[in-house]
C-alpha positions as CSV (number, residue, x, y, z in Angstrom):
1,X,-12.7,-5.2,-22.9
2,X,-8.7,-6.0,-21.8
3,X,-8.4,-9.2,-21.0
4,X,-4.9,-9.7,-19.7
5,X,-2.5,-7.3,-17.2
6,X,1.0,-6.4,-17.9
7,X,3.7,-9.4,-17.2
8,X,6.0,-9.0,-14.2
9,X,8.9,-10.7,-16.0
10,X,10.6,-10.9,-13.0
11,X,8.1,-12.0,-10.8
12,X,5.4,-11.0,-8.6
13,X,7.9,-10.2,-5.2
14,X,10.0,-6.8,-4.5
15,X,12.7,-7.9,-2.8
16,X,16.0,-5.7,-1.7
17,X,15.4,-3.6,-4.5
18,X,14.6,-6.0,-7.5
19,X,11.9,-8.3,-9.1
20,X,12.4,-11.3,-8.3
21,X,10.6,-15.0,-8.7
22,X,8.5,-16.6,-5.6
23,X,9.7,-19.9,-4.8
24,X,5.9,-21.3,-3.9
25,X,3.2,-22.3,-5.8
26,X,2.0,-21.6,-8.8
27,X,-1.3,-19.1,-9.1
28,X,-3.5,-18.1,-11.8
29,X,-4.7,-14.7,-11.7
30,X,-8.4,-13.9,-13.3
31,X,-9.4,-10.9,-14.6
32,X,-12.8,-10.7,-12.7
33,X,-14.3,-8.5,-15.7
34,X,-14.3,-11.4,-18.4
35,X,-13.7,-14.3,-16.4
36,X,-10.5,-15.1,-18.0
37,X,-6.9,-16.0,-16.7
38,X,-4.7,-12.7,-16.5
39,X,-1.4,-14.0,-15.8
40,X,0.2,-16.9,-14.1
41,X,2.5,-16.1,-10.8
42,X,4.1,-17.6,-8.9
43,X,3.8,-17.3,-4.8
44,X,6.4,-15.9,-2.3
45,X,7.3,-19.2,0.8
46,X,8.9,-18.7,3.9
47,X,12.3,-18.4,2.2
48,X,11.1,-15.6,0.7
49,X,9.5,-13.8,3.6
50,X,12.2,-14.0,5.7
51,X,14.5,-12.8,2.7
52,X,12.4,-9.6,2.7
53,X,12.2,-9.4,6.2
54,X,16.4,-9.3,6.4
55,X,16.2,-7.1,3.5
56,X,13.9,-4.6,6.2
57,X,16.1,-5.2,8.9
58,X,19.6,-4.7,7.4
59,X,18.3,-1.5,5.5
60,X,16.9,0.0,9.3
61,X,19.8,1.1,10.7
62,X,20.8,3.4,7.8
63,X,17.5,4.7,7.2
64,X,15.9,5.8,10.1
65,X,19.1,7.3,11.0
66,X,18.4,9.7,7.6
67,X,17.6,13.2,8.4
68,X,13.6,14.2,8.3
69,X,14.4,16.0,5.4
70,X,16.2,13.8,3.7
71,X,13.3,11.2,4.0
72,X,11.0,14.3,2.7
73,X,12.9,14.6,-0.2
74,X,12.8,11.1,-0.9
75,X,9.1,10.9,-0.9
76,X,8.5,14.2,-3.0
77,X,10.6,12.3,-5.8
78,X,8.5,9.4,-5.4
79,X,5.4,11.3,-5.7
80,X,6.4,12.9,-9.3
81,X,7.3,9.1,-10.3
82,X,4.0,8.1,-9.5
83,X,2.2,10.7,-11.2
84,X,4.7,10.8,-14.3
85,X,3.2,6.6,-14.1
86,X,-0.3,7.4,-13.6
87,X,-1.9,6.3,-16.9
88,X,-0.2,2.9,-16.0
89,X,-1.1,2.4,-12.6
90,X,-4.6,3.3,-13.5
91,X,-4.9,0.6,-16.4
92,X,-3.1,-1.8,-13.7
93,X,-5.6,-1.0,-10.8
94,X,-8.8,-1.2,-13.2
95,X,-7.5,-4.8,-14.7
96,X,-6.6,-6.6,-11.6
97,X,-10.1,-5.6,-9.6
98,X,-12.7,-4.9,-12.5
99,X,-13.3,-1.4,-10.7
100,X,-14.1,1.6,-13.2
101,X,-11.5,3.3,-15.4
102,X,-13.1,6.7,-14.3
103,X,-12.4,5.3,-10.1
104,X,-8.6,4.1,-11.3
105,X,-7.9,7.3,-12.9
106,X,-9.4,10.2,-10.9
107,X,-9.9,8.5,-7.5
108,X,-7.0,5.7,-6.3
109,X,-4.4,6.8,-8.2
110,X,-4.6,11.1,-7.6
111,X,-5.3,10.4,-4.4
112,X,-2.4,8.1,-3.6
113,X,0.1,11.0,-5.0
114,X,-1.4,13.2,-2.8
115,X,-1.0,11.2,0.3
116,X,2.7,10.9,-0.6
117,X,3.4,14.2,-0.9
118,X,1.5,14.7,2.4
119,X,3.5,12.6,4.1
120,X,6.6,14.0,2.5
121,X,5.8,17.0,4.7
122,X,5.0,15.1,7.7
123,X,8.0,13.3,7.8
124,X,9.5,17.1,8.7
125,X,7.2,17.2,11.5
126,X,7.8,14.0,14.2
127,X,7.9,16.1,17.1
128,X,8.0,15.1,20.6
129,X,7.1,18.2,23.6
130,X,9.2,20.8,24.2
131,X,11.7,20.4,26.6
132,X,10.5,21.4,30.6
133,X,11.4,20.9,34.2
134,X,8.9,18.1,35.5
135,X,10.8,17.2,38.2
136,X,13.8,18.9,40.6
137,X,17.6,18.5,39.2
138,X,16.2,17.8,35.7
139,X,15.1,18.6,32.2
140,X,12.8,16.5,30.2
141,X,12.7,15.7,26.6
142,X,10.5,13.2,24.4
143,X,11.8,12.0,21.6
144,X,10.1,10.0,18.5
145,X,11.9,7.1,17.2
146,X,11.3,4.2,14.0
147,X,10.0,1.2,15.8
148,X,12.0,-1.1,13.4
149,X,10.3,-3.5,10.7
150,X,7.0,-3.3,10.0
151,X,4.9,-6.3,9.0
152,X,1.5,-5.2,7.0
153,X,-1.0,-7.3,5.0
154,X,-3.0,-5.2,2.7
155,X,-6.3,-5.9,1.1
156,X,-7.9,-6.3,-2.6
157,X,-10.5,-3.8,-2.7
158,X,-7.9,-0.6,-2.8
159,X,-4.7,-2.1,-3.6
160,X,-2.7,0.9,-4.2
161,X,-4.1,3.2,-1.8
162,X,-4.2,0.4,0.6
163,X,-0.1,-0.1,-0.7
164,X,0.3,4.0,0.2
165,X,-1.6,3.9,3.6
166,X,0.3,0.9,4.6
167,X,3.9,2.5,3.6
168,X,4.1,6.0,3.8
169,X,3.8,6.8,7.9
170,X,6.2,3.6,8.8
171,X,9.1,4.9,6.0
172,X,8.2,8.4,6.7
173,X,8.9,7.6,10.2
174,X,12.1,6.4,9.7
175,X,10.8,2.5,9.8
176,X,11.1,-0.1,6.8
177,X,8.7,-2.4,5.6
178,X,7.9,-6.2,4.2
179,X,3.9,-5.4,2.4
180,X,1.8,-8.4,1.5
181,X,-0.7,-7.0,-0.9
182,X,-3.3,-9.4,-1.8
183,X,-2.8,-12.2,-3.9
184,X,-5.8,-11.1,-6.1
185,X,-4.4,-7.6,-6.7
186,X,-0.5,-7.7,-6.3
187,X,0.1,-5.5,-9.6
188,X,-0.1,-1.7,-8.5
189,X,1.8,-2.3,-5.2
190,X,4.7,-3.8,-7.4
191,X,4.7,-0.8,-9.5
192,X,4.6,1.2,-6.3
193,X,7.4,-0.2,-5.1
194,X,9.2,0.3,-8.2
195,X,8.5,3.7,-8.4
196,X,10.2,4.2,-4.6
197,X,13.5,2.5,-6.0
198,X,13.4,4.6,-9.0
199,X,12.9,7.9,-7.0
200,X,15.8,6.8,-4.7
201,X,14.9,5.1,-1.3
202,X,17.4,2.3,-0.3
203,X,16.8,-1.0,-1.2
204,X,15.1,-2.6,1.2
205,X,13.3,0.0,2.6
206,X,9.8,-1.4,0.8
207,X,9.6,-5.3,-0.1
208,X,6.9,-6.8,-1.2
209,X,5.9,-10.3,-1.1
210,X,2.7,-11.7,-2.8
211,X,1.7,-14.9,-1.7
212,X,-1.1,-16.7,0.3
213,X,-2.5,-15.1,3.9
214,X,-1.7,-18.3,6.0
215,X,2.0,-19.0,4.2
216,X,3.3,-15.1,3.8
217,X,0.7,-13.4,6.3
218,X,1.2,-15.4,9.3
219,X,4.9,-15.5,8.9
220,X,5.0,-11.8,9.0
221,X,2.8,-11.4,11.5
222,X,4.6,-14.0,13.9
223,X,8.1,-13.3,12.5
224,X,11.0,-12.6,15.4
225,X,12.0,-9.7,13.5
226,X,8.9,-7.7,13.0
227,X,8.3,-5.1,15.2
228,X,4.7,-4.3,14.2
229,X,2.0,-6.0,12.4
230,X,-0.6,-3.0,10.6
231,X,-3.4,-5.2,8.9
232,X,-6.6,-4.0,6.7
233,X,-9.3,-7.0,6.0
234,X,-12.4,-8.7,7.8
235,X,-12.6,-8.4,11.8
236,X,-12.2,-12.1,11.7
237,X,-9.0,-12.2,10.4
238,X,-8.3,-9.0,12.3
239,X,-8.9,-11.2,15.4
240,X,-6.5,-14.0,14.2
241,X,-4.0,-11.5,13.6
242,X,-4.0,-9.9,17.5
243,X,-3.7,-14.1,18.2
244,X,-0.6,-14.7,16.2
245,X,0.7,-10.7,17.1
246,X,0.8,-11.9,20.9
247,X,3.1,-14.6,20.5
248,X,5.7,-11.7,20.0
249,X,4.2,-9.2,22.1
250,X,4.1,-6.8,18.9
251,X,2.4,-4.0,18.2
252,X,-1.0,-4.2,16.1
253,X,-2.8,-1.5,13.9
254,X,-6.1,-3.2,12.8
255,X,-8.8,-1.3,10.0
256,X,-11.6,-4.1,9.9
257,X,-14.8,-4.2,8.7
258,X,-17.9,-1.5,8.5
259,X,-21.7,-1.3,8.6
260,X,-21.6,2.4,7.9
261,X,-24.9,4.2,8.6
262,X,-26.3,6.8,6.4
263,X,-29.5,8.7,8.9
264,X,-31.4,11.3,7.0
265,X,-33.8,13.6,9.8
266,X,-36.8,14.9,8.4
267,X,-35.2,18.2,7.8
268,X,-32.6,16.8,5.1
269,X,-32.4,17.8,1.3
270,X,-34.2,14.4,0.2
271,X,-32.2,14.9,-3.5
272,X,-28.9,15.7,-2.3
273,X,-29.4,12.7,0.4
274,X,-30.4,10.3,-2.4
275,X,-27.7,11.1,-4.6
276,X,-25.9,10.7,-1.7
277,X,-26.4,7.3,-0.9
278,X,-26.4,5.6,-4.1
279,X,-22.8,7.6,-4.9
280,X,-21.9,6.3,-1.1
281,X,-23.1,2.6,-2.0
282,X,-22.0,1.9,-4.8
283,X,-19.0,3.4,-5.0
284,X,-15.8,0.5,-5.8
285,X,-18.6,-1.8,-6.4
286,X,-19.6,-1.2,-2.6
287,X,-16.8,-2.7,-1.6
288,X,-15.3,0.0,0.8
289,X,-15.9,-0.5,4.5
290,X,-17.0,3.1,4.9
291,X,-19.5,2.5,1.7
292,X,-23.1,3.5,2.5
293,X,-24.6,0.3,3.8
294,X,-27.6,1.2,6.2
295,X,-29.9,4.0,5.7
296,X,-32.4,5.3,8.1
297,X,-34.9,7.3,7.1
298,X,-37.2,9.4,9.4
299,X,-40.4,8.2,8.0
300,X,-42.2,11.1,7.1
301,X,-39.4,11.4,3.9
302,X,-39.0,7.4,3.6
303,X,-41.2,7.1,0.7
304,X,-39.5,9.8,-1.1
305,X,-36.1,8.6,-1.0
306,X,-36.7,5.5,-1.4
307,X,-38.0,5.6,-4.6
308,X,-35.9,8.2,-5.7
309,X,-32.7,6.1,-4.8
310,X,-34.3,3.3,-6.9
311,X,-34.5,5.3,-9.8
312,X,-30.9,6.4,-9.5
313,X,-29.8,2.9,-9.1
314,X,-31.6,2.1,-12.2
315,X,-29.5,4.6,-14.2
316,X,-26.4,3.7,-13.3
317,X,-24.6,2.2,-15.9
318,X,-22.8,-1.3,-15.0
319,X,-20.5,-2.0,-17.9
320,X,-16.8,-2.4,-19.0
321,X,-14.9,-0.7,-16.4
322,X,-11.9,0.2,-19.4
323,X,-14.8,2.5,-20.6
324,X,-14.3,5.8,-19.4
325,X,-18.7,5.8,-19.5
326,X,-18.7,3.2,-17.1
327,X,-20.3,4.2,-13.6
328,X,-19.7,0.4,-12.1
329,X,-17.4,-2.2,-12.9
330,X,-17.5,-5.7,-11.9
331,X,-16.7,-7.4,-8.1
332,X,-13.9,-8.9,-7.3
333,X,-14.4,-12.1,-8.5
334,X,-17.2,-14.5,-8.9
335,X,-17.4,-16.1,-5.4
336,X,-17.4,-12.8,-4.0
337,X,-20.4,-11.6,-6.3
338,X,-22.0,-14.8,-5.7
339,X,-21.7,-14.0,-2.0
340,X,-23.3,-10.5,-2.6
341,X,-26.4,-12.1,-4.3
342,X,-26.8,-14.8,-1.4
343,X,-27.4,-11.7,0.9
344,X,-30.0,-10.3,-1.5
345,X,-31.7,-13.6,-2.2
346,X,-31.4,-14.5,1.5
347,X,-33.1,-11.1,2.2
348,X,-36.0,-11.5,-0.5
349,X,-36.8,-15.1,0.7
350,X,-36.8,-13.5,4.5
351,X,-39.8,-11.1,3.3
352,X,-37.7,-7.7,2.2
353,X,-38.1,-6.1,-0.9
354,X,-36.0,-5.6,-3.2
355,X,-36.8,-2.3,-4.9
356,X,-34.0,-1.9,-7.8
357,X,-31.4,-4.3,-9.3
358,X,-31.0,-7.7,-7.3
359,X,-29.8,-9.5,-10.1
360,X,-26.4,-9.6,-12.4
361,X,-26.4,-8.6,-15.8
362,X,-26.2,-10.9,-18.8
363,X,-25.4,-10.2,-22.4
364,X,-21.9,-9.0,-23.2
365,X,-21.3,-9.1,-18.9
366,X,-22.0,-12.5,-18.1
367,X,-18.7,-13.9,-17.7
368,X,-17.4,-11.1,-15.3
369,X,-18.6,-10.6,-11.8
370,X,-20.9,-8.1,-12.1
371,X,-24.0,-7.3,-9.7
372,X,-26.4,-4.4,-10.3
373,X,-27.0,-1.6,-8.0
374,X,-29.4,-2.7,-5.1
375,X,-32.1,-1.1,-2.6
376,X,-33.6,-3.8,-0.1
377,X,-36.1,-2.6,2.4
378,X,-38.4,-4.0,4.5
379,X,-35.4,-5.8,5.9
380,X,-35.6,-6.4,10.1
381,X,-33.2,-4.5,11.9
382,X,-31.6,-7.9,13.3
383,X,-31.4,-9.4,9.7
384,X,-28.1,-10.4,8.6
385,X,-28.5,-8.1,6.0
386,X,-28.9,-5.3,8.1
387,X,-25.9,-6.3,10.3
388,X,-23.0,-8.1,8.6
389,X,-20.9,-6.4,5.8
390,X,-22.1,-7.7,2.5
391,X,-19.2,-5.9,0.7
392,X,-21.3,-5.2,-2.8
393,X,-23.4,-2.4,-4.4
394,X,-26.0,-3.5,-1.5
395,X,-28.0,-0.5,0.6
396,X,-30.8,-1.0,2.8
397,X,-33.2,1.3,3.9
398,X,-35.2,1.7,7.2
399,X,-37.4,3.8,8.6
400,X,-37.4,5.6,12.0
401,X,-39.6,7.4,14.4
402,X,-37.4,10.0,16.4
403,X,-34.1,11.2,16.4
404,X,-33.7,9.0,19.6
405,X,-34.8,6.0,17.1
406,X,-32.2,7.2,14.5
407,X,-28.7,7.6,16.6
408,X,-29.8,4.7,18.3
409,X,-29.6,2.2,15.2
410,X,-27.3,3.9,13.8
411,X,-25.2,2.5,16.7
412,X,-26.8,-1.0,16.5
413,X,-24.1,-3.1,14.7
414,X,-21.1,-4.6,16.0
415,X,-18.8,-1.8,13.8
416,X,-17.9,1.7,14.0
417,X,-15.6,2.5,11.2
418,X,-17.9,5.6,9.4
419,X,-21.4,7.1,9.3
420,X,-23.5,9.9,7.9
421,X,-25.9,12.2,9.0
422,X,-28.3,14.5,7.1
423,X,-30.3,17.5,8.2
424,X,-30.4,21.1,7.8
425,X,-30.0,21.7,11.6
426,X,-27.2,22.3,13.4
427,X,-28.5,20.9,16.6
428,X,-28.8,17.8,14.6
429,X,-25.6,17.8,13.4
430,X,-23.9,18.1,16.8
431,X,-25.4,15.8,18.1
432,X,-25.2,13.2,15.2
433,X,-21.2,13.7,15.2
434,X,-21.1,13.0,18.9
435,X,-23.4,9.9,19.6
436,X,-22.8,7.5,16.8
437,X,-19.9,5.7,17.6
438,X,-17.8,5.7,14.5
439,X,-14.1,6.6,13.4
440,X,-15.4,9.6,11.0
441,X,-19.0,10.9,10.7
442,X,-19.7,12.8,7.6
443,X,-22.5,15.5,7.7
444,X,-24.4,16.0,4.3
445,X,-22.0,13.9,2.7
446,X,-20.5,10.5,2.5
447,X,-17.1,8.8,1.5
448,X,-14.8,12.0,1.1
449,X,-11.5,11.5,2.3
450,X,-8.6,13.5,2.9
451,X,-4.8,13.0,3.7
452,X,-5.0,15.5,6.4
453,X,-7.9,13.6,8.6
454,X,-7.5,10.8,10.0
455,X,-9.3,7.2,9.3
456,X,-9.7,4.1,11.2
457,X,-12.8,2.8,13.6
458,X,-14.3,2.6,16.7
459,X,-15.4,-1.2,18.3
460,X,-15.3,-4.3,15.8
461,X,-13.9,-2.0,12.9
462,X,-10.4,-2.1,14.7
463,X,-7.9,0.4,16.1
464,X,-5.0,2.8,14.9
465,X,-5.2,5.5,12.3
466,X,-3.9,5.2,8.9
467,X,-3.1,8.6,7.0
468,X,-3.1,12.3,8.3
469,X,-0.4,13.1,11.6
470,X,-2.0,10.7,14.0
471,X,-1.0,8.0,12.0
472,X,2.3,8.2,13.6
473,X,1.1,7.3,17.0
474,X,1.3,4.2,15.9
475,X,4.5,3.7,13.9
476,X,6.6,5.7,16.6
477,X,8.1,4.9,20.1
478,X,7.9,7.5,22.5
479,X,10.8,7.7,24.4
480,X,11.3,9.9,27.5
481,X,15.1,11.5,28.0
482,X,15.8,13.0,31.5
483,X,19.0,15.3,31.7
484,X,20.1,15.8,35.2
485,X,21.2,18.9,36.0
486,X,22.6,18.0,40.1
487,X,26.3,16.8,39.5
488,X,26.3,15.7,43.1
489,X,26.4,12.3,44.1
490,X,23.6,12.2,46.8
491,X,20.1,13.0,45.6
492,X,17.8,14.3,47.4
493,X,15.1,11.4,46.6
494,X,17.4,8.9,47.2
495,X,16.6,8.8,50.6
496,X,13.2,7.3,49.8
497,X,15.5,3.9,49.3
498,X,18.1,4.4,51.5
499,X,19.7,7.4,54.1
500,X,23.2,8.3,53.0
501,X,25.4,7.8,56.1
């Protein structure tokens, strides 16, 4: 099992074009796998924010003046650096977050090239309406414009699909960025910055500062020169992050937490729904705010997929995530796991059952953060369980009555980022994808994503879209031109203010 992650040299920030060393305080990194220290770094200060955040600023004004397909061209060269890099990104990803070798390779890093290249096309496509007549004596056009520097904080659980989604619609729209990964996972969104200077975009364009959320994150956030603050975490820090964004009056694009429901109808495949869920609950160790975290089960199948769920969670195989055999890696770290288990023992001492794992491993995976697969039922629709995000291989299972019962539930949590819905009939369906109140609702499947579709959430799980088109709603200002077409010095409307004598 690899116990350490490729040196930056020359320091953990990506400033202006080059490495370069943070002038804070000193950090050990640990491999959450084994347990043991990684790498030493050292943390980006204000000096160093604000370094990056000139960097941004002085490199706007040439490059959102570049053509649309001169950005295009720019990103379709970095997407072949990436993928030319992908066996080292991979290794990176899997070392810095214990997730699988088999996620890294054929999940995060594939799909981050794709979402460039996506984006390299949608940079070629920022358009505003056609011009029209609206109004007498004029013509009307909208135009789309770069809002400026772009402030985002990114988070540890996807860091270089988190890096992507964060940079691709601001550069693509002509804006420049200053990206605070998180200090856990700093190492792929280095290497994704270095692939953009190595494919060609300006210096400055993407900086990247690694360093603590209340030194670098707030500074960002509540820096003069930041035009827009796009932040991916917890809805409690989401809500600290609208606080500081007001003291500018800038724009905020929030992806927070999710309780994602998984309903199965009496109708549904019980197999493919039970694969289903433990794939959708498990997956990144569970911690994925769209993972599978509630499932409610019309009761005449509860029994059914319960126990077949169990018995898939009992053959997954939790291991060395550098071993391509490896269906789970380990959490994040050991406070995180141990904050996982507290759910689950919580839950167990509260009267649910705990019908497959529970526990972490031991043997060769007792120093890493590992946590088996786990199925809790019996669990009370008001436990915390049930209703906060536990961010681990964690699923519970509920039964329902009617369909009524089911939507209903499956809107009973303060978060609406993604749900699932199962059922054979297309009544069902419909109705499923209309009344729960989530950002994207899956039928017969859960977690696929796309570069074409949208994703963000509805209520506590934030606001703004990251990937597909839409996401330039929020990067862009719209801007309304009006050509007059009168040359004459009275207008007509004019009178409204005053009567030309």
């Amino acid at each position: 099992m690899s116990t350490t992650t490729p040196a930056f040299d020359g320091g953990h920030q990506f400033i202006n074009g080059a490495y370069r060393q943070g002038r804070g305080e000193e950090a050990k990194r640990i491999n959450p796998a084994t347990g043991e220290i990684s790498e030493t770094l050292r943390y980006a200060d204000a000096r160093d924010v604000n370094d990056a955040v000139a960097a941004a600023k002085a490199a706007f004004a040439g490059w959102s003046r570049r053509i649309p397909a001169d950005r295009s061209a720019a990103l379709l060269r970095l997407a072949a650096e990436l993928d030319a890099r992908a066996g080292q990104l991979a290794a990176m990803e899997t070392a810095q977050t214990g997730k699988s070798i088999r996620m890294s390779t054929e999940f995060d890093v594939p799909g981050t090239v794709d979402n460039v290249s996506f984006f390299a096309g949608a940079a070629r496509q920022l358009h505003g309406l056609a011009a029209g007549e609206y109004g007498a004596g004029g013509t009307s056009m909208i135009r789309r414009e770069p809002i400026g520097v772009i402030g985002s904080i990114a988070p540890w659980n996807y860091p270089l699909q988190m890096a992507g989604w964060k940079i691709l619609p601001a550069i693509a729209a002509g804006n420049t960025i200053v990206l605070k990964p998180s200090e856990l996972t700093p190492g792929t969104t280095l290497l994704f910055a270095e692939a953009a200077a190595a494919a060609g975009i300006p210096d400055g364009v993407i900086n990247v500062v690694t360093g603590s959320g209340p030194v670098c994150g707030e500074l960002l956030v509540t820096h003069q020169d930041v035009a827009m603050t796009s932040f991916t975490g917890s809805t409690a820090v989401g809500r600290r992050i609208m606080a500081l964004a007001a003291r500018t009056a800038k724009r905020v694009h929030l992806e927070l937490g999710g309780k994602a429901p998984f309903v199965v109808f009496d109708d549904a495949d019980v197999e493919a729904a039970a694969h289903g869920a433990v794939a959708g609950s498990i997956i990144n160790g569970g911690q994925d705010c769209t993972a599978a975290t509630r499932a409610y089960i019309q009761r005449p199948l509860f029994e059914e997929f319960a126990a077949r769920v169990a018995e898939l969670m009992d053959s997954v195989v939790v291991g060395d995530p550098t071993d391509p055999d490896t269906d789970l890696g380990s959490l994040i770290s050991h406070v995180h796991r141990d904050k996982v288990a507290g759910f689950v023992a919580r839950a167990r001492a509260a009267g649910a059952t705990v019908r497959a794992g529970g526990s972490a491993p031991g043997g060769n995976l007792a120093g890493g953060a590992f946590y088996r697969p786990t199925l809790v039922t019996d669990a009370a629709q008001d436990s915390e369980i049930v209703q906060d995000e536990v961010f681990g291989p964690v699923l519970t299972a509920l039964p329902f009555d009617s369909d009524d019962d089911g939507i209903r539930l499956a809107n009973d949590t303060a978060y609406g980022l993604a749900a699932s819905a199962w059922t054979r009939d297309l009544s069902r369906s419909l109705r499923a994808s209309e009344e729960i109140a989530a950002g994207c609702v899956w039928i017969n499947d859960h977690i696929p994503i796309v570069s074409e579709m949208p994703h963000g959430g509805y209520k506590a799980s934030g606001f703004g879209k990251d990937m597909s088109q839409y996401s330039f709603e929020d990067y862009t200002n719209i801007k309304h031109v009006l050509l007059g077409r009168d040359a004459a010095a009275h207008k007509e409307w004019q009178d409204t203010v005053f009567r030309s004598r």
